[in-house]
N, C-alpha and C positions, 0 to 999 in steps of 0.2 A: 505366084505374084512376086514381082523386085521386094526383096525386104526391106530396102529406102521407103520405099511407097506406101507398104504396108505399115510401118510403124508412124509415119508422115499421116498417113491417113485417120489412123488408129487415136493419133492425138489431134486432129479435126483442125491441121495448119494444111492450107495453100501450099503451092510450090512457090509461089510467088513471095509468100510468110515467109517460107523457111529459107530463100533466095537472101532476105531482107536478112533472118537473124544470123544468116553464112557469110554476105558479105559476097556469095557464089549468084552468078547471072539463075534466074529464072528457066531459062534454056538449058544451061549445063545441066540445073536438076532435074530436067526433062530426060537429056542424054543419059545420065546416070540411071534411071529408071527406066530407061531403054536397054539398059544393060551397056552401057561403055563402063570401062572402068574406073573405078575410081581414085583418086590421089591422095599419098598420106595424109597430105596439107586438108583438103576436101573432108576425106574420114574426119581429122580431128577437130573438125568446125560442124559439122554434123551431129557428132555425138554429143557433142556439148550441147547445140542447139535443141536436140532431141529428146535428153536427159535418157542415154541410153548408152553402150557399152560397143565397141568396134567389134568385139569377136558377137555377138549377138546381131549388128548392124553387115556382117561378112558370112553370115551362114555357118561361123564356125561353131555356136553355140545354139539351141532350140530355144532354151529357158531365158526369157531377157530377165527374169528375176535374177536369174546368176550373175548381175551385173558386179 
């Protein structure tokens, strides 16, 4: 599973929610959890929105404790 989606999910927001706290179309966050990729700008509106960590939010971390 996209780790967007999974942690989006995890916290029980819409895409349409988290569209709203980014500021990012509805759609884009569709694409992004389609797998396109995504942009620094994107990442750092995400993480904040999510209360989560880039390298956790990029698969480069397992633990999002490790934030």
């Amino acid at each position: 599973m996209n780790r967007l989606k999974e942690i989006r999910e995890k916290r029980n927001i819409s895409q349409r929610e988290l569209a709203r706290r980014t500021n990012i179309t509805s759609a884009q966050i569709s694409r992004y959890e389609s797998g396109q990729k995504l942009t620094e700008e994107s990442i750092r509106q995400i993480v904040i929105a999510l209360d989560t960590s880039a390298d956790y939010l990029l698969g480069l971390i397992d633990d999002e404790e490790k934030k």
